[in-house]
N, C-alpha and C positions, 0 to 999 in steps of 0.2 A: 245820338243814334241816327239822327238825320242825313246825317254825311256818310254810313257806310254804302259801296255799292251794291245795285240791285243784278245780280247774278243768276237768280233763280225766278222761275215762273211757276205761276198753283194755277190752273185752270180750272174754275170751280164749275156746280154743277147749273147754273148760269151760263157757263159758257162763256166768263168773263176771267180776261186773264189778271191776274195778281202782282204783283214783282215782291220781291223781299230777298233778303241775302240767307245763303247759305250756311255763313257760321253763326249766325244769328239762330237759323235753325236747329243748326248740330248742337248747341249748348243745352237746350231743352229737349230731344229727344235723341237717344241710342241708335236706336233706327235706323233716321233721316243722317245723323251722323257717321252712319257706316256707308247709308247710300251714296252719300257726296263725297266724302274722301275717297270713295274707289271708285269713280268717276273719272275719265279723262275728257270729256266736255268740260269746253269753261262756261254755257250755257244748259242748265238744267228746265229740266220742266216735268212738274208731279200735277197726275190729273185726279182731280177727289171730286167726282161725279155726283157723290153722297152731300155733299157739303153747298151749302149756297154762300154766295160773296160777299155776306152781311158775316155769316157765321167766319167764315177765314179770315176780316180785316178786321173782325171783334178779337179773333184770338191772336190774332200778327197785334194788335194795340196792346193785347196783355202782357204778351211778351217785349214787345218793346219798353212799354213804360211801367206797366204792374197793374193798369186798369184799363176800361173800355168805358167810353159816356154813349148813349145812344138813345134815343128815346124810342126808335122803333124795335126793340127788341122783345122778343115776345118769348115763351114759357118751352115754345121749341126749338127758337135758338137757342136757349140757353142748356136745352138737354144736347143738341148739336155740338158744339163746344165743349162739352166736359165729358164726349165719350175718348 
């Protein structure tokens, strides 16, 4: 999963921006899969103002590999994450 390219941008509520690819997205969410295929940007960018950049690079790790290791993760990231 290392090699695919980074296409899209998450700008969280940090302020910090993210990279991650797109099909990588669409496969996990309906959504996001509608929003990118009808797209004619080959550079996307979703802003989630709601979310801090611990909570998106814990859930970009799940979905990349099936976990997250962290040790600073606390009882409201993890409600962050699984709304």
């Amino acid at each position: 999963m290392k090699n695919i390219p980074h296409d899209v941008s998450i700008i969280s509520g940090d302020n910090e921006e993210i990279q991650t690819n797109k099909y990588l997205l669409s496969l996990f969410s309906p959504i996001l899969r509608n929003l990118l295929s009808t797209s004619l940007d080959p550079s996307q960018i979703f802003f989630l103002p709601d979310f801090s950049t611990l909570s998106i690079r814990n859930l970009l790790n799940i979905i990349n590999s099936g976990y997250s290791v962290n040790k600073k993760i606390s009882k409201e990231d993890i409600k962050e994450i699984s709304l």
